[in-house]
C-alpha positions in Angstrom: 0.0 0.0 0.0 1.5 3.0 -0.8 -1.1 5.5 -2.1 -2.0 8.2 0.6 -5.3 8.9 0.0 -6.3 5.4 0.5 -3.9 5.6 4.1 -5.8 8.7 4.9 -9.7 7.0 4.4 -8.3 4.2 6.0 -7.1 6.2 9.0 -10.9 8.4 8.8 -12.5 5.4 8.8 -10.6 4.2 11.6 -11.7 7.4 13.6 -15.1 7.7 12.5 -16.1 4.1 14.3 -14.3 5.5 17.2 -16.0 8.1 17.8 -19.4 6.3 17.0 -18.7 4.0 19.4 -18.0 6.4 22.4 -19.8 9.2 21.3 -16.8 11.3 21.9 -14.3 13.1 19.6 -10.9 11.2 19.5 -9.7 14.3 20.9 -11.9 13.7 23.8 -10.6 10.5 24.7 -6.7 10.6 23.9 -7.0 14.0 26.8 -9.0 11.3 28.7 -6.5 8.7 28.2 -3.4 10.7 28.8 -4.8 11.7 31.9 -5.5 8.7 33.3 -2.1 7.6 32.5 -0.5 10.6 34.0 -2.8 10.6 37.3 -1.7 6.6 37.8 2.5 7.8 37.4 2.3 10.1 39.8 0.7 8.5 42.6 -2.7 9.7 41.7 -5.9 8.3 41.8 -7.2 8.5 38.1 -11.0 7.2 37.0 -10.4 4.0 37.1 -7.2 1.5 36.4 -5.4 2.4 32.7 -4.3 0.0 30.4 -1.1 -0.3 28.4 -0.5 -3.1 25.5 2.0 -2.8 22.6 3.7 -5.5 20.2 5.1 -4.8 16.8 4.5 -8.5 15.8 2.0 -9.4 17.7 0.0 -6.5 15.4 0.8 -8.5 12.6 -0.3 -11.8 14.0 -3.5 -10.2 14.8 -4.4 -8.6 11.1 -2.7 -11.5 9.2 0.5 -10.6 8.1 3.7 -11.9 8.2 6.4 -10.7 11.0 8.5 -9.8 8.0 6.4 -6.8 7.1 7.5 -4.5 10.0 10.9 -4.7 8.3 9.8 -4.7 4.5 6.5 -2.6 4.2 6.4 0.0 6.9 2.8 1.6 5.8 1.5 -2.1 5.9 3.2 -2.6 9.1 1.9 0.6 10.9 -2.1 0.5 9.3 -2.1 -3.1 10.9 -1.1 -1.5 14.0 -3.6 1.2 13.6 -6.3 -1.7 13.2 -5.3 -3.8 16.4 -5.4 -0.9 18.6 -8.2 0.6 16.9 -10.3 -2.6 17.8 -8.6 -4.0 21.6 -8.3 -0.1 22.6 -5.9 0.0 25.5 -5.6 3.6 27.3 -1.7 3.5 25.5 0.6 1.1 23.5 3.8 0.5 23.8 6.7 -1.2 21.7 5.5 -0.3 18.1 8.6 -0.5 16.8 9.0 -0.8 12.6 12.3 2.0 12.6 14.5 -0.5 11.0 14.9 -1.3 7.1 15.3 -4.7 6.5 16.9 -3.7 3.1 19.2 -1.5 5.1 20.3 -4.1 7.3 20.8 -6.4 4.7 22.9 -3.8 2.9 25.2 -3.4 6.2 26.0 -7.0 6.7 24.7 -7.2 9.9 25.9 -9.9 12.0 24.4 -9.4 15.7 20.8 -9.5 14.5 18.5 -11.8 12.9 15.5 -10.7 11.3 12.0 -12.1 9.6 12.2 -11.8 6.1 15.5 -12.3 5.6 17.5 -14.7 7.4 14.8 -15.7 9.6 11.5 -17.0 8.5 9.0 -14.6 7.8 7.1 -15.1 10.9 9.2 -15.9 13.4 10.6 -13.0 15.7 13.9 -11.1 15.6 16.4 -12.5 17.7 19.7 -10.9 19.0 23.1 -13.1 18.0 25.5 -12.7 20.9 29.1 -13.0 20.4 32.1 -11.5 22.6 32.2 -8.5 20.1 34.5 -6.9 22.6 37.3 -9.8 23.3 38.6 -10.0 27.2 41.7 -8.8 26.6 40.6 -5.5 25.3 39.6 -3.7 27.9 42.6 -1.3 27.8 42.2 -0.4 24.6 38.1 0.7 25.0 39.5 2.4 28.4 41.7 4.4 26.2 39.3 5.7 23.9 36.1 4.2 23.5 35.0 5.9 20.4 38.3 4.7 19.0 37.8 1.4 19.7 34.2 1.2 18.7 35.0 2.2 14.9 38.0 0.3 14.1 37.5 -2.8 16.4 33.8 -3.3 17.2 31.8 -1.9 13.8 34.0 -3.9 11.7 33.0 -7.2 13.9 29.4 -6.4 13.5 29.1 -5.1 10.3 30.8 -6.7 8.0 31.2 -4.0 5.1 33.2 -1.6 7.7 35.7 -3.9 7.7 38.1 -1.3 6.1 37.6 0.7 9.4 40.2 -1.3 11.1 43.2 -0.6 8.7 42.6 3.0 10.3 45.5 4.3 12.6 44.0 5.2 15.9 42.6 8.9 15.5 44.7 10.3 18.1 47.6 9.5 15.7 46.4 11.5 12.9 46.6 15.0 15.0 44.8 18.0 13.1 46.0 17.1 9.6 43.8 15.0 7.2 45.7 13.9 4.3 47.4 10.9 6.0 43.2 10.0 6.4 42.4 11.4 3.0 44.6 9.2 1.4 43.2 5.5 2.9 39.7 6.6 1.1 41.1 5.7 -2.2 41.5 2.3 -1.5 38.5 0.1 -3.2 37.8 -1.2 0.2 37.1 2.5 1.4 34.7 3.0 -2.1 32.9 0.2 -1.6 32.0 0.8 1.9 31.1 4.6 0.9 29.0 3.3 -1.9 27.5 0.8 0.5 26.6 2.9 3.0 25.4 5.4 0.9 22.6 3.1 -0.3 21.9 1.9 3.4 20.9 5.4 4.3 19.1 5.9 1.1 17.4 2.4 2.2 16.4 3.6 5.5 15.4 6.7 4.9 13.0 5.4 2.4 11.8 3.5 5.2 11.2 5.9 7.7 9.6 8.5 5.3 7.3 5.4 4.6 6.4 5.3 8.8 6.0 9.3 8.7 4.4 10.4 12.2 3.4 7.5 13.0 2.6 9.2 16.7 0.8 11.8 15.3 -1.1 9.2 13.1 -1.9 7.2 16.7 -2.6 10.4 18.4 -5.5 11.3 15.9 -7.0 7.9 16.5 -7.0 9.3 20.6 -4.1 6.7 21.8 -1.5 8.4 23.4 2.3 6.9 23.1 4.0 4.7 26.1 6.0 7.5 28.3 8.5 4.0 29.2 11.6 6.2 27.9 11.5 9.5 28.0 15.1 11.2 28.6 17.2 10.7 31.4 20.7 8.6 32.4 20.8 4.9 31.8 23.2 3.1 34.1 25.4 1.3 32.0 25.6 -2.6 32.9 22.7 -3.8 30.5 23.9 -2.0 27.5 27.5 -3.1 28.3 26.6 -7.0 28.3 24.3 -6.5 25.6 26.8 -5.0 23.0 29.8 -5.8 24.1 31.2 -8.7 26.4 28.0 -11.1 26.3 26.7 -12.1 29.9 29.3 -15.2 29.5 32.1 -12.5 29.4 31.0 -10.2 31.9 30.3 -13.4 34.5 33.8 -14.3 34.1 35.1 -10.9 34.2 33.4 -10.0 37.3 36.0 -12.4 38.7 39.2 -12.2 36.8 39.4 -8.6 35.9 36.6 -6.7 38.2 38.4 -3.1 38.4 38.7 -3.1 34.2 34.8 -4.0 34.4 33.9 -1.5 36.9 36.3 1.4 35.2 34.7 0.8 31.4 31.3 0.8 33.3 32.2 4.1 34.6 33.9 5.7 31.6 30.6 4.4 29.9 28.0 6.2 32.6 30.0 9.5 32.7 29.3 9.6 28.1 25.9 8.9 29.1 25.8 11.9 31.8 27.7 14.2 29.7 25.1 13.7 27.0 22.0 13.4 28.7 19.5 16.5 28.3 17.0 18.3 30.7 13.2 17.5 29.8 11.1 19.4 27.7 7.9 20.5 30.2 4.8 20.7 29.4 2.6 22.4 30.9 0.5 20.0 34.0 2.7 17.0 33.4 5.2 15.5 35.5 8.3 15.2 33.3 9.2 11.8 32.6 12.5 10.4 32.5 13.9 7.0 32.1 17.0 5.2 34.4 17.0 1.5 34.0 19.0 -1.6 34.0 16.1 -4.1 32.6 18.4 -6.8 31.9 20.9 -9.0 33.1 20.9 -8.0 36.9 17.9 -9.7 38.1 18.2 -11.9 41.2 18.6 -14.9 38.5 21.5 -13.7 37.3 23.7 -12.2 40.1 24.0 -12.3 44.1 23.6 -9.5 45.8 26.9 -8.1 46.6 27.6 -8.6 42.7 24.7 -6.4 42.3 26.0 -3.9 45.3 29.5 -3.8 43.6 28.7 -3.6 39.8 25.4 -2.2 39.2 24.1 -0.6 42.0 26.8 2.6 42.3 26.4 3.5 38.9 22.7 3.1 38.8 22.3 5.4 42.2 24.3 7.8 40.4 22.3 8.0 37.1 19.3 8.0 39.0 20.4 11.0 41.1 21.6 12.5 37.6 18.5 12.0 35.8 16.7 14.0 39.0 19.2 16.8 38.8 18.5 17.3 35.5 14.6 18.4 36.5 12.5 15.3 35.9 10.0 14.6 38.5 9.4 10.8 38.1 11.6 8.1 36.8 10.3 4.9 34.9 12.0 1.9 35.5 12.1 -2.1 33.8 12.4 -4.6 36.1 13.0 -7.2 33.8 13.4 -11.0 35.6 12.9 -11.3 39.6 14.2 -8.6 41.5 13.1 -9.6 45.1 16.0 -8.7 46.4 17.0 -5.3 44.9 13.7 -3.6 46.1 14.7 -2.5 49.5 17.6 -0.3 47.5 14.5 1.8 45.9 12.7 3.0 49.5 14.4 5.9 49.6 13.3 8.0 47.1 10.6 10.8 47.4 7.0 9.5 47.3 5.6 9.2 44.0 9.2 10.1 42.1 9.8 6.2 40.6 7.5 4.1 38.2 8.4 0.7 37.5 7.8 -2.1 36.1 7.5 -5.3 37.3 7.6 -8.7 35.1 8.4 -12.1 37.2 8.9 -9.8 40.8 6.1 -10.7 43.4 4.2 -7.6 42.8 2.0 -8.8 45.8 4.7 -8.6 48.1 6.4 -5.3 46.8 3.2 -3.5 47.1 3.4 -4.3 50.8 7.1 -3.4 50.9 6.7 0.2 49.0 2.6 1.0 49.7 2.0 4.2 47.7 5.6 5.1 47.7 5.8 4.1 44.3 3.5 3.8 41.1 3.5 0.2 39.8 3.0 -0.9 36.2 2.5 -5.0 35.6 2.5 -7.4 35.6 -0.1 -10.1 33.9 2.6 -13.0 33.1 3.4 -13.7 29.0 3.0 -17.3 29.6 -1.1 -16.6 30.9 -1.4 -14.8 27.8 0.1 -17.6 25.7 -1.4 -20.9 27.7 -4.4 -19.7 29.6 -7.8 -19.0 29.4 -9.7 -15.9 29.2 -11.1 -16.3 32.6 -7.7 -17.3 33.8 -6.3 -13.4 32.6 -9.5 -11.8 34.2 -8.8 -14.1 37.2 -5.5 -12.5 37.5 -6.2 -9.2 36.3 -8.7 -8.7 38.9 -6.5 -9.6 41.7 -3.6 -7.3 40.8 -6.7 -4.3 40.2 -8.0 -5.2 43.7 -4.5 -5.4 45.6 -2.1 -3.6 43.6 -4.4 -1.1 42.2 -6.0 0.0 45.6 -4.4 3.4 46.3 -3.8 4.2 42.4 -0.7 4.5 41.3 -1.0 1.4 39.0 -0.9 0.5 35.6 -2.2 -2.8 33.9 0.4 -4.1 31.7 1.6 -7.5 30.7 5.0 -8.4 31.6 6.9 -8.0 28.4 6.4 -6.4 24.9 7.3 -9.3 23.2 3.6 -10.8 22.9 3.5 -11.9 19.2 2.8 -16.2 21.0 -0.5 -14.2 23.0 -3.9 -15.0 22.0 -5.8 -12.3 20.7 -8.8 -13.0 23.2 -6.4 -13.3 26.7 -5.1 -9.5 25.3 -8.5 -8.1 24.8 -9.5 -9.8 28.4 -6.9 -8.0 30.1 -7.7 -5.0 28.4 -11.2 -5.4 29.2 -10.9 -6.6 32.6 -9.4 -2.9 33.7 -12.3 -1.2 31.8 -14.8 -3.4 33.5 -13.7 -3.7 37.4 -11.2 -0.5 37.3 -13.1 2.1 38.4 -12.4 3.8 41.8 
């Protein structure tokens, strides 16, 4: 689909059975919406429970198309997204996610990724391929200089057409004079990859002018975006393992070489400080800011001086930085069990930390924090994928009930990555907070 006129009676259509069905502009409801959403994040007690679903294949699933298309046919991707919220109707959604080009990717060589479409079957999921793309023995160098080290060691391991990046002297070597620089770009290797990544820009571009506002487009349907990330300092332990050194290679590390682990952690939080940004207000809305470490350093994964010694320093620190920089409530992921890092987030001012919860006894942290914090969770993946409708409205009643009883709380299942969910355990949940939610 590619003609706008029939995008723009789609989306009219779209709006029009909206509003017939609440007999309310879309305007009406997305200030309804956002409202709700807003009251429950700051403590508040809004209307009744809100309601937050998202899944970029998981839309597809639902209107019949292949995984494949979020990667290969944005507009087709994002009017099937349109259509499953349009229809289930959650108070926000969250991970619609269709920024990548699939031709772009393929262009790059990309190693790290897999992908529908391409070399993954069209309807099975992306999956992230993790190798030591950082080697233990590097740590100096990164230390040294970590933009460096990134483009001529680690883009050329990823990507396999900037291989010619790591015939580059180190950049501190070339001082202030170019023509030492000018002259390796004559090399075919250097043409190529200047050709190449010419047409992967050109690829993704095309792509994302395909998307175009896609929040706008949502907005005018009167569903307002997820707030999850929203500006702030992430600590740096998550995005380390993820990228870098693997979970295999930071396990090991933690134990052979912990002050190189802890200073590259470091030198990686103070880039992320030096760059992060104040929020943009407006006007009766807490700003929202994000400072998270949603994988890896769940109670599965480390003990808990581990997590006092690597993670916890560094994420006080970027919590108190993404404070001082004026927001007024930080969302968190708390991906995995984290029973035992709760006690480290009583502390903070009432009503200043969202989070939320996917395998942590939410039961037993509401006791723990009362109304200190706003809770968003956490109806398990595995109810939505095995159980039955009465089994989600079961559960979803008990988390309204007892989670849900001072506000502060948002409905949510437990991940984003919903694409095994039945379509009827979704709309249950969804409907289960617009049916026993009110206050």
């Amino acid at each position: 689909m590619t003609n706008q006129e029939e995008i723009r009676k789609e989306d009219q259509k779209l709006k029009d059975e909206i509003e017939k069905r609440h007999g309310k502009s879309v305007e009406e409801l997305y200030a309804e919406r956002e409202k709700r959403i807003m009251d429950a994040v700051h403590g508040k007690v809004p209307d009744r429970v809100p309601v937050v679903f998202g899944g970029t294949y998981f839309a597809m699933k639902y209107v019949g198309l292949p995984y494949s298309t979020a990667y290969y046919d944005p507009v087709a991707w994002k009017q099937g997204y349109k259509k499953m919220m349009a229809e289930l109707e959650p108070d926000s959604y969250g991970s619609a996610a269709s920024m990548q080009s699939g031709n772009a990717l393929e262009t790059l060589e990309t190693s790290n990724y897999r992908w529908p479409g391409y070399n993954l079957p069209e309807h099975i999921a992306s999956q992230t391929i993790e190798k030591e793309y950082m080697k233990a023995d590097e740590y100096d160098l990164f230390l040294a200089d970590p933009s460096d080290y990134i483009l001529r060691v680690w883009l050329p391991r990823v990507y396999g057409i900037m291989e010619p990046l790591g015939s580059l002297p180190p950049l501190m070597n070339l001082g202030t004079g170019l023509t030492m620089l000018a002259s390796l770009f004559t090399s075919p290797g250097f043409q190529r990859l200047a050709q190449i990544m010419k047409k992967a820009g050109e690829e993704q571009k095309k792509h994302l002018e395909a998307l175009g506002d896609f929040n706008g487009e949502m907005k005018a349907l009167g569903l307002p975006v997820d707030f999850q990330w929203m500006g702030g300092v992430m600590p740096p332990f998550s995005g380390f393992t993820n990228s870098f050194r693997t979970w295999k290679g930071i396990a090991t590390d933690m134990f052979r070489q912990p002050d190189k682990l802890l200073a590259a952690l470091e030198k990686l939080l103070d880039y992320r400080i030096f760059r992060a940004t104040p929020p943009v207000r407006q006007e009766g809305k807490p700003a929202i800011g994000a400072s998270s470490e949603p994988h890896r350093v769940s109670d599965e994964f480390m003990s808990r001086p581990q997590f006092e010694k690597f993670v916890w320093p560094n994420w006080q620190k970027a919590v108190q930085k993404t404070f001082d920089l004026g927001y007024d409530v930080i969302s968190m992921f708390f991906e995995g069990r984290r029973d035992n890092q709760l006690d480290y987030f009583m502390d903070y001012p009432k009503h200043s930390i969202m989070i939320r919860f996917a395998e942590t006894d939410i039961f037993r942290a509401k006791k723990l924090f009362g109304d200190r914090v706003s809770f968003m969770g956490n109806v398990p993946i595995a109810m939505l994928q095995l159980g039955s409708t009465q089994d989600v409205e079961e559960y979803c009643k008990k988390l309204i009930k007892e989670v849900g009883k001072d506000g502060g709380f948002i409905l949510r299942c437990s991940t984003d990555y919903t694409q095994e969910a039945k379509p009827e355990n979704v709309k249950a949940m969804i409907d289960t907070a617009k049916k026993y939610g009110k206050y």
